[in-house]
C-alpha positions as CSV (number, residue, x, y, z in Angstrom):
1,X,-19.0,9.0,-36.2
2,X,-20.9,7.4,-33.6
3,X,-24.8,7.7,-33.8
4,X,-24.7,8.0,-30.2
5,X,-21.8,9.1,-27.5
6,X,-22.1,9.6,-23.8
7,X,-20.6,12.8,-22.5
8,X,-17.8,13.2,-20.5
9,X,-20.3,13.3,-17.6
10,X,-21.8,9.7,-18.1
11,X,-18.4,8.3,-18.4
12,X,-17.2,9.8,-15.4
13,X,-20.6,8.2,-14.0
14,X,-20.2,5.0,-15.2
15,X,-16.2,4.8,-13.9
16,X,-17.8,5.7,-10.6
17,X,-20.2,2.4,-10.7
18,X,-18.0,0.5,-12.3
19,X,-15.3,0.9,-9.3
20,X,-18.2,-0.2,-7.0
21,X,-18.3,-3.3,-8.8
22,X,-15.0,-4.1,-7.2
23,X,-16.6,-3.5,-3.5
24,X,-19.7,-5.7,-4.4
25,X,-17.4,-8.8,-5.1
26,X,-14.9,-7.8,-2.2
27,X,-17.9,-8.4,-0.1
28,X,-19.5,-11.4,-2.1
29,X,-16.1,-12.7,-0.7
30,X,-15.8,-11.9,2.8
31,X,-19.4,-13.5,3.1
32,X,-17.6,-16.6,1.8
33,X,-17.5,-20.0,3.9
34,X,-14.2,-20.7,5.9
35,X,-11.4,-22.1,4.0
36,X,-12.7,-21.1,0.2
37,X,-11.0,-17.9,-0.6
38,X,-13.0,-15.5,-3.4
39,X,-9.8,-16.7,-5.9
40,X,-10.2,-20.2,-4.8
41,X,-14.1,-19.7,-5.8
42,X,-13.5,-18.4,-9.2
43,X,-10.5,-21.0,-10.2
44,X,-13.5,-23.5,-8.9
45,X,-16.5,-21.5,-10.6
46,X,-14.4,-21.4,-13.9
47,X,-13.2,-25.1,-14.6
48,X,-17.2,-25.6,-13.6
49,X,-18.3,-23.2,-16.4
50,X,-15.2,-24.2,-18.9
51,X,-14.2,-27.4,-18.5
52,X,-10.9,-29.0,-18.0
53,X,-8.0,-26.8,-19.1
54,X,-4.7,-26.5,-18.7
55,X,-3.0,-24.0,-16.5
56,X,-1.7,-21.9,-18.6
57,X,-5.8,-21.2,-20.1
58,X,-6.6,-20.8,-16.3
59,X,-3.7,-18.0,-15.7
60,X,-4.9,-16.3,-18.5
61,X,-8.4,-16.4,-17.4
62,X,-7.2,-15.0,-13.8
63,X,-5.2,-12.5,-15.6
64,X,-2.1,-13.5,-13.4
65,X,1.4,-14.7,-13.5
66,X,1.5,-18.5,-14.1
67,X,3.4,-18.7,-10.8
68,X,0.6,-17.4,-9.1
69,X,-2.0,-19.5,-10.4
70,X,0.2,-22.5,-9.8
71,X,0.2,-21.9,-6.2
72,X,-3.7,-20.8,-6.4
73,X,-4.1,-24.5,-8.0
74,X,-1.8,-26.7,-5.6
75,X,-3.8,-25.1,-2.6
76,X,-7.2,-26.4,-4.2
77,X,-5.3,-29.8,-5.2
78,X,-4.2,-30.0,-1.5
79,X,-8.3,-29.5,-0.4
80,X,-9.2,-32.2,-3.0
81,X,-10.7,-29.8,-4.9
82,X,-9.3,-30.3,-8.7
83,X,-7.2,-32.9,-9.8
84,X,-4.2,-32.5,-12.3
85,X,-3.4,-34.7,-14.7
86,X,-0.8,-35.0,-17.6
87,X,-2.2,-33.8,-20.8
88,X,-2.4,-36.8,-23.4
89,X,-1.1,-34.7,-26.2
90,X,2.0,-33.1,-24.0
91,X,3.0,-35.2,-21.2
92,X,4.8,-32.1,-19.6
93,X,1.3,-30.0,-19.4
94,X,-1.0,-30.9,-17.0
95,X,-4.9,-31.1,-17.0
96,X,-6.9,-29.3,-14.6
97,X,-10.4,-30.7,-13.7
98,X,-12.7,-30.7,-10.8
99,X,-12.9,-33.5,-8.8
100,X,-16.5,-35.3,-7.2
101,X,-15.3,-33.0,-3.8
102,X,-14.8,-30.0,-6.3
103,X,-18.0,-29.5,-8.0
104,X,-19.8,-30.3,-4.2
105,X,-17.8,-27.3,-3.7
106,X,-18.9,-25.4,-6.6
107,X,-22.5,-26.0,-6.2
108,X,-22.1,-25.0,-2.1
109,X,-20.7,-21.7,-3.3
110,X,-22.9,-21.1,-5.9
111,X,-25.7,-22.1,-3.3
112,X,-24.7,-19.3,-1.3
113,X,-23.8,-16.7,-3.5
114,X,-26.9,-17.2,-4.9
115,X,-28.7,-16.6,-1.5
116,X,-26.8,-13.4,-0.8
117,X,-27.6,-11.8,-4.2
118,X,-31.3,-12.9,-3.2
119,X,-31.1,-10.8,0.2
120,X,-29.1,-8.2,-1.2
121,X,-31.1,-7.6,-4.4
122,X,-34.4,-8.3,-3.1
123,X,-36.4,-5.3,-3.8
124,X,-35.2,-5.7,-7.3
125,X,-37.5,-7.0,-10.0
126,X,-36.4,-9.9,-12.0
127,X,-36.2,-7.6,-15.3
128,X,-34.4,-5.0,-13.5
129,X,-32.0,-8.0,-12.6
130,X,-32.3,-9.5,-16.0
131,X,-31.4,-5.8,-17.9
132,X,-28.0,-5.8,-15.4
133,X,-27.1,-9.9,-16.1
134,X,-27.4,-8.8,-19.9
135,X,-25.5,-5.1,-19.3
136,X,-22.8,-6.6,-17.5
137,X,-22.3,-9.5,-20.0
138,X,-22.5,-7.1,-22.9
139,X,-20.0,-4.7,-21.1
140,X,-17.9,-7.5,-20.6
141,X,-17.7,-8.6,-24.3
142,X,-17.2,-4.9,-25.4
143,X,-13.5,-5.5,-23.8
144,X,-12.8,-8.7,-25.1
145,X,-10.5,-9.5,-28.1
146,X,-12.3,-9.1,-31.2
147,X,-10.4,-12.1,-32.7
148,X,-12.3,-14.4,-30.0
149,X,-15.1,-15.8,-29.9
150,X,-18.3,-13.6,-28.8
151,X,-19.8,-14.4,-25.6
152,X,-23.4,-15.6,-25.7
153,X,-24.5,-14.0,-22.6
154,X,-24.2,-10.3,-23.8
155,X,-27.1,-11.8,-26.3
156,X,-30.3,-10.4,-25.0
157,X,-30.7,-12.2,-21.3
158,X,-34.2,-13.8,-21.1
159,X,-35.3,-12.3,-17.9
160,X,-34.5,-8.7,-19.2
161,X,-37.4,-7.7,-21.0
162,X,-36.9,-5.8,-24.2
163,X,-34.9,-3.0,-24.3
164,X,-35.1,0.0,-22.1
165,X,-35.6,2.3,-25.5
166,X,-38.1,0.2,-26.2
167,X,-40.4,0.1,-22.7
168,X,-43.0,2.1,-22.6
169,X,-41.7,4.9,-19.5
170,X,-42.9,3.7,-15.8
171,X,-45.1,6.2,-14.0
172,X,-46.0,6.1,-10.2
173,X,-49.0,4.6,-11.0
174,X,-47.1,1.4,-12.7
175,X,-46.7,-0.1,-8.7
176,X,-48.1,0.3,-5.5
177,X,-46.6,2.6,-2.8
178,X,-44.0,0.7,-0.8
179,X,-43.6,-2.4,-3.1
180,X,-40.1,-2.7,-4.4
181,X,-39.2,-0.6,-7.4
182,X,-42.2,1.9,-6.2
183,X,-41.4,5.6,-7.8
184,X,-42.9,7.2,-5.2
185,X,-40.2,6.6,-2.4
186,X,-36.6,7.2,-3.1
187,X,-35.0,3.9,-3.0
188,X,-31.1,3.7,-1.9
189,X,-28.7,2.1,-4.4
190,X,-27.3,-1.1,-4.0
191,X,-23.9,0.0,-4.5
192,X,-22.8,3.2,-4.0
193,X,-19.0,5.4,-4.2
């Protein structure tokens, strides 16, 4: 038996949080710039962070039908955004890669998504933002196939500060009134259900 187990109440909790998730990146992708849909933006954000790969990897990765990722890709190869190649070891797969206009893409979305967390997460601190990178990454490996490899960003993310069992408990005292993260005023959620 587990050492520790959340009640039914926490779980109910955390499905409740977990649903908002879903808003956050709705609206991550309406804030988008024209013409670059929020799948367009992760085909793009994922050849940038795995490399080339065939189609089939990338379908997989989108958890869709290969006929929907193939039209998700000719849309971006239409932009000029990747480029698909025959594979050299089986001339009937193609290659996906980003092209020169695709990573200028990549880093112009990753520009501004990075500018909207800013403004949206400003009166976080960097640990709390750390502890959520390094939740969310370790959340993220707890569903993963245990016959893959284990993702290195569920290791402890450098910004995060040791963990929260570890921290000594904050007190009122730890920040000024009305600076961010201040105990004394009730701060609203970021996301809420």
């Amino acid at each position: 038996m587990e050492a520790h187990v959340a009640d039914k109440v926490q779980y109910e909790e955390l499905m409740r949080q977990l649903s908002a998730v879903g808003s956050v990146r709705r609206e991550l992708g309406r804030t988008l710039p024209d013409g670059c849909s929020n799948v367009a933006a992760t085909v793009l954000a994922l050849l940038g962070r795995d490399g080339d790969m065939r189609i089939g990897r990338l379908a997989e990765l989108l958890a869709v039908d290969m006929s929907v990722t193939s039209r998700h890709v000719a849309h971006l190869a239409a932009r000029g955004w990747i480029d698909r190649s025959p594979d050299p070891v089986d001339r009937r797969s193609r290659i996906l890669r980003l092209t020169s206009e695709g990573r200028a893409k990549l880093a112009e979305l990753s520009e501004h998504t990075a500018q909207v967390l800013a403004r949206r997460l400003s009166g976080w601190s960097d640990e709390d933002i750390g502890q959520l990178t390094y939740l969310m990454a370790r959340l993220r490996a707890s569903f993963e196939d245990p016959w893959t490899e284990r993702d290195p960003r569920a290791e402890r993310h450098p910004c995060a500060g040791p963990p929260a069992a570890e921290r000594p408990p904050r007190t009122s005292e730890d920040r000024s009134p009305g600076t961010p993260g201040d105990d004394r005023s009730p701060r609203t959620p970021a996301v809420t259900t």
